[in-house]
TIFIRO-915377 format. One line per field, with one value per residue: residue in one letter; x, y, z of N, C-alpha, C in turn. Coordinates in steps of 0.001 Angstrom, whole numbers. Layout:
N
aa <- (A, ...)
n_px <- (X, ...)
n_py <- (Y, ...)
n_pz <- (Z, ...)
ca_px <- (X, ...)
ca_py <- (Y, ...)
ca_pz <- (Z, ...)
c_px <- (X, ...)
c_py <- (Y, ...)
c_pz <- (Z, ...)
END
This chain:
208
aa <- (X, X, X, X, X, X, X, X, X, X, X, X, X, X, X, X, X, X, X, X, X, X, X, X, X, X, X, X, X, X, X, X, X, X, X, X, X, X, X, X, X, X, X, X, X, X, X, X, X, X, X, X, X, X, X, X, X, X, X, X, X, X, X, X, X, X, X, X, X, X, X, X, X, X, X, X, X, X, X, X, X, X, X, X, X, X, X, X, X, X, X, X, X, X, X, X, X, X, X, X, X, X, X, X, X, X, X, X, X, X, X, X, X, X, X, X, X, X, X, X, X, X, X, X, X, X, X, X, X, X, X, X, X, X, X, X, X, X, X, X, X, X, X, X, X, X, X, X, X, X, X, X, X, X, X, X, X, X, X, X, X, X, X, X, X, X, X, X, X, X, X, X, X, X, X, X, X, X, X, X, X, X, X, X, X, X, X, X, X, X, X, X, X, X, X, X, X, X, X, X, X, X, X, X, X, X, X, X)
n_px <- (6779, 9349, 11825, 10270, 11978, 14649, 13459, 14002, 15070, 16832, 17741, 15887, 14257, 12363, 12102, 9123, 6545, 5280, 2190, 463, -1912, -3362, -3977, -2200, 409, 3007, 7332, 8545, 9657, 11033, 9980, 9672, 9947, 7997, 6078, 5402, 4552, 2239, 657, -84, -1302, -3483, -5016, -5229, -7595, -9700, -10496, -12769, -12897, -10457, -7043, -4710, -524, 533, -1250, -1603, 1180, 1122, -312, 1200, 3130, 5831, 8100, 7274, 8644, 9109, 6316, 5660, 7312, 6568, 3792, 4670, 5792, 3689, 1829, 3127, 2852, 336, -121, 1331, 382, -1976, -4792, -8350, -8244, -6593, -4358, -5280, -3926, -6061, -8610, -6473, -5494, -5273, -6869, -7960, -9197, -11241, -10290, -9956, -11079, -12599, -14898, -17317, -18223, -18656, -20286, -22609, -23523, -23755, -25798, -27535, -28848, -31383, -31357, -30842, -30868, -29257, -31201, -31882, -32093, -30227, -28170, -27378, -26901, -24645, -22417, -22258, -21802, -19544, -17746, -17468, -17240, -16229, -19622, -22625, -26300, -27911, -26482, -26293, -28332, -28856, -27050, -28333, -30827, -33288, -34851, -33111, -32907, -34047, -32166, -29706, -30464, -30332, -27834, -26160, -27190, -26154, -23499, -22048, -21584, -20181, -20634, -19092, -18839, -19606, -20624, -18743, -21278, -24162, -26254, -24862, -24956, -24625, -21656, -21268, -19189, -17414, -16913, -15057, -16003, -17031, -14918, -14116, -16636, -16213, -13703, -11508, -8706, -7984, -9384, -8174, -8421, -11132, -13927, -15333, -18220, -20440, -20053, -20977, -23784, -23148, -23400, -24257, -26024, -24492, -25551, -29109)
n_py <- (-26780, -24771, -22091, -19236, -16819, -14165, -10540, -7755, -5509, -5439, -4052, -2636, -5311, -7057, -10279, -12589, -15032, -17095, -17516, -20401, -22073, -22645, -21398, -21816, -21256, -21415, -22298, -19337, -15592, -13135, -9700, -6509, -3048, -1003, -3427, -3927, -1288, -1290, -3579, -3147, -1132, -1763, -3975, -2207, -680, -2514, -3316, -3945, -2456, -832, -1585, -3321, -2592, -4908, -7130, -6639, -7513, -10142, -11384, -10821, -11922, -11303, -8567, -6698, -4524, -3578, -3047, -907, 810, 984, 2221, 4547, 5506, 5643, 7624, 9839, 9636, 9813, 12339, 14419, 13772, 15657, 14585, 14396, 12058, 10562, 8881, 7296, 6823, 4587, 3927, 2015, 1031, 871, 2987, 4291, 7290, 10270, 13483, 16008, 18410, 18452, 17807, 18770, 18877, 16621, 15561, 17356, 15692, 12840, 13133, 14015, 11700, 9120, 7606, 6477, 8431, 8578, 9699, 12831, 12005, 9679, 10893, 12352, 10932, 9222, 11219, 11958, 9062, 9004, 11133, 10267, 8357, 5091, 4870, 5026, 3952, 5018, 7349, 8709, 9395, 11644, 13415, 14137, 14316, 12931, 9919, 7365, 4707, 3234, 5209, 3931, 1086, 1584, 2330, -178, -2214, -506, -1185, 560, 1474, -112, -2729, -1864, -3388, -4165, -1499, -917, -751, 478, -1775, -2490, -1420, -1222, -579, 1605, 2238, 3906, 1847, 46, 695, 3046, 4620, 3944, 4906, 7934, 8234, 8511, 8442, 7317, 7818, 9997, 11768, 12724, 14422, 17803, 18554, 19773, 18626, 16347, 16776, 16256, 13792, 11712, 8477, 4958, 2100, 1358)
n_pz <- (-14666, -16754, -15696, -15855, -18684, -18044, -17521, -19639, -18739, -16791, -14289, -13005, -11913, -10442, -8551, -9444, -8764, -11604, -13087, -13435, -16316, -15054, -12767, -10794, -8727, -10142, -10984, -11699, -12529, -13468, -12785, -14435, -12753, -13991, -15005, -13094, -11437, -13103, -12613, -10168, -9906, -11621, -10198, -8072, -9016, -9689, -7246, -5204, -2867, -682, -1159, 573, 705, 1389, 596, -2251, -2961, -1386, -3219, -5748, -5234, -4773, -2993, -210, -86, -2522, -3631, -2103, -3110, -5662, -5734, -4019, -6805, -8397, -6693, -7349, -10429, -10731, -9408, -10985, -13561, -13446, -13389, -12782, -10983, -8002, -6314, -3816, -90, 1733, 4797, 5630, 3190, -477, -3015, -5880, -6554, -6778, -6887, -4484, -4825, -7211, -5840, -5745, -7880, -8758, -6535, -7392, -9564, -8596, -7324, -8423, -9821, -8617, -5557, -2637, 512, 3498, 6448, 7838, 10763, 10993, 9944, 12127, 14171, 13274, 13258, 16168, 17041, 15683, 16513, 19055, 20106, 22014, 21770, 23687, 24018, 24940, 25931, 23397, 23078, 25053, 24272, 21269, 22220, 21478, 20963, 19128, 17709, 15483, 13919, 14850, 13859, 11434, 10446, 11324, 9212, 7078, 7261, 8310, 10740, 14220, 16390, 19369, 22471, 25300, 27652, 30640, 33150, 34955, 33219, 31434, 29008, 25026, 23180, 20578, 18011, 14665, 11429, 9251, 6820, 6942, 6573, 4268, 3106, 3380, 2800, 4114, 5598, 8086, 11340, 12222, 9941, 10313, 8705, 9564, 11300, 10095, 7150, 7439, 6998, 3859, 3043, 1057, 677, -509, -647, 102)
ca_px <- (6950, 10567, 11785, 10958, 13437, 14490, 12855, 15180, 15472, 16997, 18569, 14470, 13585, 11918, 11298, 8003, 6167, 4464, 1202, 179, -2506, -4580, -4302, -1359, 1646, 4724, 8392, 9594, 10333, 11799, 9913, 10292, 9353, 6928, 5089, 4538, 3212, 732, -157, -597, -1983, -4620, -5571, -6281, -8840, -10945, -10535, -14039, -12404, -8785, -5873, -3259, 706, 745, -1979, -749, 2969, 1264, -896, 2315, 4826, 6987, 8472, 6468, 9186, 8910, 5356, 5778, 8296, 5604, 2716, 5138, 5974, 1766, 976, 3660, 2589, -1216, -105, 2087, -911, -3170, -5941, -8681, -8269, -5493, -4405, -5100, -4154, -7517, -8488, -5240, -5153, -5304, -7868, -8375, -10135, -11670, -9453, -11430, -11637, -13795, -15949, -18324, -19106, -19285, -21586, -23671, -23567, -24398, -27319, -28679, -29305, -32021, -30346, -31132, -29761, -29477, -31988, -30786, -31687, -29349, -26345, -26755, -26500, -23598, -21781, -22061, -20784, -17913, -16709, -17728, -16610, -17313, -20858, -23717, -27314, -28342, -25103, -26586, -29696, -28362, -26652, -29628, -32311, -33953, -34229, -31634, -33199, -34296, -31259, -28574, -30533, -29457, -26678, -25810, -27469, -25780, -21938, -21274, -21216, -20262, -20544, -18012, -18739, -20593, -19871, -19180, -21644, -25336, -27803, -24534, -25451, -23841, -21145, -20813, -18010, -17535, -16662, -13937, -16862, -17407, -13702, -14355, -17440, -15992, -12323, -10609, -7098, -8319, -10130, -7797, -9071, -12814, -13924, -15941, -19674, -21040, -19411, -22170, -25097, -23446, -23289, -25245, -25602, -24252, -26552, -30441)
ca_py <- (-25677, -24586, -20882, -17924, -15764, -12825, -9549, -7663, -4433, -6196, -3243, -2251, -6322, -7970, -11593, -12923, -16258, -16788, -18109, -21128, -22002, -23134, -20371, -22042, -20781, -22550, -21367, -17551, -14767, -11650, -8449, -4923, -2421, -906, -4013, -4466, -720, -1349, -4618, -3163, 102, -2594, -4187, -1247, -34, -3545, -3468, -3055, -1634, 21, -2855, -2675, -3056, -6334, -8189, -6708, -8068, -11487, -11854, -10856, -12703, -9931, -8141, -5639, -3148, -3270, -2826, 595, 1579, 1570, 2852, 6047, 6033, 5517, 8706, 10856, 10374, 10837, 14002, 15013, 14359, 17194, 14664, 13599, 11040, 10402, 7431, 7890, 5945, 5017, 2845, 1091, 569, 1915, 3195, 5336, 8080, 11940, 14979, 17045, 19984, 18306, 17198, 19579, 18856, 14958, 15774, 17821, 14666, 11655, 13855, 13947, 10062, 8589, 7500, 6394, 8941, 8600, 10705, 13908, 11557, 8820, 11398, 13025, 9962, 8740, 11776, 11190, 7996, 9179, 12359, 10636, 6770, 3941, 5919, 4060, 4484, 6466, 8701, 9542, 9830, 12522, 14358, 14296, 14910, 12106, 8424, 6853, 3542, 3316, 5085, 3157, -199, 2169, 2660, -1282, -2436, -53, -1376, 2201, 1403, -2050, -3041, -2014, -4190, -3573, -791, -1735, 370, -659, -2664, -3174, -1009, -1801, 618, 1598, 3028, 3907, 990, 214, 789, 4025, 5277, 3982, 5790, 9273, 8291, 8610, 6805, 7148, 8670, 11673, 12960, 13530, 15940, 18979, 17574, 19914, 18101, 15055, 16617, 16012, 12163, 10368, 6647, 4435, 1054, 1732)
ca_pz <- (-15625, -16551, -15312, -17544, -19574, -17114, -18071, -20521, -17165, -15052, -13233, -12466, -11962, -9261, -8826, -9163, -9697, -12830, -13351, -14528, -16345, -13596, -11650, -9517, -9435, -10314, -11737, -11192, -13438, -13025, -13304, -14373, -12195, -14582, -15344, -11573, -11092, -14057, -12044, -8923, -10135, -12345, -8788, -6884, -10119, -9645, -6160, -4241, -1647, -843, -1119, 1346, -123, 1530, 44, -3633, -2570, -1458, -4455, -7117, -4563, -4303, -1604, 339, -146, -4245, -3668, -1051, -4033, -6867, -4868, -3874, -7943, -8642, -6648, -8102, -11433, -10473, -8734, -12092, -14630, -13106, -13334, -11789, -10392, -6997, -6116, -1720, 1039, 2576, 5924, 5701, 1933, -1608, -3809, -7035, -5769, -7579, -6207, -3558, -5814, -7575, -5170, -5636, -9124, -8414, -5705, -8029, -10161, -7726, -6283, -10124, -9445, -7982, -5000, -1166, 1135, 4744, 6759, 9139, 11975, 11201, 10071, 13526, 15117, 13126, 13439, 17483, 17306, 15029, 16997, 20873, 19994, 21395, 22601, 24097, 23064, 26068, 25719, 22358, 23291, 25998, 22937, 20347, 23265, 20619, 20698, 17854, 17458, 13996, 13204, 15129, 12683, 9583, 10324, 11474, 8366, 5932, 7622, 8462, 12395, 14404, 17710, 20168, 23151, 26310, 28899, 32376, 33865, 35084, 32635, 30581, 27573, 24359, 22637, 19257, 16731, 13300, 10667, 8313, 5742, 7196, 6427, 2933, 2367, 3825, 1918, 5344, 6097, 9869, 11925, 12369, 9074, 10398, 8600, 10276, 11665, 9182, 6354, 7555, 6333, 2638, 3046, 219, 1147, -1144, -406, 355)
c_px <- (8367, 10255, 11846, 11336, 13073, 13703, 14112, 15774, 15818, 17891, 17165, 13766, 13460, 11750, 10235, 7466, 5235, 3720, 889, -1097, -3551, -4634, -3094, 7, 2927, 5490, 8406, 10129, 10965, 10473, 10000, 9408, 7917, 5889, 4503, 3829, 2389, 419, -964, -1733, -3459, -5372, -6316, -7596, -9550, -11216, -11910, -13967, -11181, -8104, -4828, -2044, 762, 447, -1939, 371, 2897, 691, -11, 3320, 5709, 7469, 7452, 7091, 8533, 7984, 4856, 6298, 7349, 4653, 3288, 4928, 4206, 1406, 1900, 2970, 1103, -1142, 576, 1144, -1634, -4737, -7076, -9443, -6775, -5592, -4069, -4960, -5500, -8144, -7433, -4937, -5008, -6252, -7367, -9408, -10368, -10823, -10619, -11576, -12255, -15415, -17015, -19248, -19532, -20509, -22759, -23813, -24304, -25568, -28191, -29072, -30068, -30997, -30908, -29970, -30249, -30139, -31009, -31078, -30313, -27394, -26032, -26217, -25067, -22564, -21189, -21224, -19692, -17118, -16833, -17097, -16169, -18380, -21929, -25083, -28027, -27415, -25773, -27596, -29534, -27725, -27152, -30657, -33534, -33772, -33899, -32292, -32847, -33035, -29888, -28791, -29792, -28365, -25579, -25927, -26468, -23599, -20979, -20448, -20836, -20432, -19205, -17583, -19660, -19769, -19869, -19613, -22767, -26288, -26578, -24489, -24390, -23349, -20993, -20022, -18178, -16823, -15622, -14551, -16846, -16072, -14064, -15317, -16895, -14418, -11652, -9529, -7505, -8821, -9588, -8270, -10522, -12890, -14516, -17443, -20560, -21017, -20717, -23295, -24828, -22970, -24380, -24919, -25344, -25488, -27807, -30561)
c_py <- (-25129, -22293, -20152, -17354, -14745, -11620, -8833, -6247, -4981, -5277, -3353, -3710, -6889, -9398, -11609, -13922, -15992, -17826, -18747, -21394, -22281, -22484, -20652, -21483, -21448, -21298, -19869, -16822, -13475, -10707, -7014, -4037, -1578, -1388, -4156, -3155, -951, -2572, -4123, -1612, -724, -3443, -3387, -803, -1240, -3581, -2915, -2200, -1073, -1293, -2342, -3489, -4247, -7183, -8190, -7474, -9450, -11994, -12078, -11882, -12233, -9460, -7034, -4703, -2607, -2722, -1020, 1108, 2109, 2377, 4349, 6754, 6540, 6916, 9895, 11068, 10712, 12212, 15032, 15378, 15561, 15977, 14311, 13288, 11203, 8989, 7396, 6508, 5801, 3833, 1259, 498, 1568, 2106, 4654, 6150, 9603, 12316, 15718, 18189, 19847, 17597, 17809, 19163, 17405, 14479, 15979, 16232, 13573, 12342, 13946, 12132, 9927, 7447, 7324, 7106, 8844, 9917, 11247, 12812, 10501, 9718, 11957, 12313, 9615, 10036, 11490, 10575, 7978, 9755, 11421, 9139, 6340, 5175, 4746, 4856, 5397, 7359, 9563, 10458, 11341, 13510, 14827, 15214, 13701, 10730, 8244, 5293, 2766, 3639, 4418, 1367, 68, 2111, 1373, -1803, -1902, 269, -26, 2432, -153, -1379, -3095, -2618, -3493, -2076, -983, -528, -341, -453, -3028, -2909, -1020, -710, 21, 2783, 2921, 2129, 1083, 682, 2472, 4909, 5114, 4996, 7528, 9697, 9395, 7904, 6473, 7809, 10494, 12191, 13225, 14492, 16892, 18694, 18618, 19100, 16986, 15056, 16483, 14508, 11844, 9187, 6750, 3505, 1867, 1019)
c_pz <- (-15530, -16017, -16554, -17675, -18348, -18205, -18737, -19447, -16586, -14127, -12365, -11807, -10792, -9076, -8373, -9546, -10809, -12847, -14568, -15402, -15864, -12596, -10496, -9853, -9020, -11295, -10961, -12396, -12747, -13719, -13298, -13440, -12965, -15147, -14166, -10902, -12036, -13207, -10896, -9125, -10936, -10750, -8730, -7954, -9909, -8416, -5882, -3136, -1478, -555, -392, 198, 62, 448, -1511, -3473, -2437, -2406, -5787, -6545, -4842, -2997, -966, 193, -1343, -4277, -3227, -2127, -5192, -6615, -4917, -5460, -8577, -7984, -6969, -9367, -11539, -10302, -10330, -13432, -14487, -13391, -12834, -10874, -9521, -6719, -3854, -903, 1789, 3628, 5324, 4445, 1003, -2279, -4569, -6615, -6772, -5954, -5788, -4107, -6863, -7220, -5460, -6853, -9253, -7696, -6380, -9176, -9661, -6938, -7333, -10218, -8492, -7179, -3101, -194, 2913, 5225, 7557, 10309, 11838, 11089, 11345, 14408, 14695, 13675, 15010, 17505, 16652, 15774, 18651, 21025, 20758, 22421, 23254, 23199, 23837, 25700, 24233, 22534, 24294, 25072, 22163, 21150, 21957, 20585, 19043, 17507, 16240, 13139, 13346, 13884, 11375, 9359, 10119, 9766, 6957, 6591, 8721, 10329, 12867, 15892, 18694, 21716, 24130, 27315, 30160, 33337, 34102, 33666, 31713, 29215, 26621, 23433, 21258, 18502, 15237, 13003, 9934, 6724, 5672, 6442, 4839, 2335, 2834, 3006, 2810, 5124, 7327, 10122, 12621, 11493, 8402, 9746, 9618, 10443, 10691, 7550, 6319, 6696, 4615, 2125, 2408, 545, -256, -1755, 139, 1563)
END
């Protein structure tokens, strides 16, 4: 495939390969910075999950800077519209996300849906293993004053927790931490921005 015409910006222009029709990519164009945030800003909106800059940068074949550059431009003009929608850093990626001042009314929304919500035992437990991480299942159990069983399965099952290895202590008991799922469903970047263990009891599951 020959190379195609530069973009007519070429102060704003990046190189990037251009796709063929088979999905492979051959040749190289140039493009403008504003076709590559509408690309990358069109990503993160299909994305099932938050996209880090990288994996936009290795998918366009761009630089990782260009990518950091649009992203910054992407949540200015979110922040400039008033609307919303934000565009948040979130466990190590990006996502289109509702503004927390309207959480309330979203809430009141997704609670008007028939809807599987995690019981108080399993949020007490998760909470635990969020704020005490990695915990065991005795340690919880010592926190609750309640065996966790049932809800440590819920929790496995519905991604929210993993397995953080054994503890070297006797019988060996096996620790667990939050998930990268977990950050998603709470629309964390990390675990510094836990919210407040009351905050737990207004966790609707997602999955049943």
């Amino acid at each position: 495939m020959s190379k195609a015409a530069k973009a007519t910006n070429a102060e704003s222009a990046v190189e990037v390969d251009e796709l063929s029709p088979s999905d492979e990519i051959e040749g190289h164009r140039e493009i403008g910075a504003a076709e590559l945030k509408a690309i990358a800003e069109a990503m993160i909106f299909v994305a099932d999950e938050p996209v880090s800059a990288k994996t936009i940068a290795d998918v366009i074949k761009v630089d990782r800077e260009a990518i950091d550059r649009v992203l910054v431009d992407l949540v200015a003009e979110y922040d400039a519209r008033n609307s919303g929608l934000q565009l948040r850093e979130i466990a190590a990626g990006w996502q289109i996300a509702t503004r927390p001042e309207h959480h309330e009314q979203i809430r009141a929304y997704l609670k008007s849906r028939p809807s599987a919500k995690l019981s108080l035992a399993s949020l007490e437990t998760l909470a635990v293993i969020a704020y005490k991480q990695p915990v065991t299942v005795p340690e919880i159990l010592e926190i609750r004053g309640v065996q966790s069983p049932s809800a440590i399965k819920t929790l496995l099952d519905k991604r929210l927790i993993v397995a953080k290895g054994r503890k070297e202590t006797v019988g060996r008991p096996m620790m667990y931490g939050t998930s990268n799922e977990f950050l998603i469903q709470f629309g964390l970047k990390d675990l510094t921005e836990l919210p407040s263990i009351e905050d737990f009891q207004d966790l609707a599951g997602g999955e049943s």
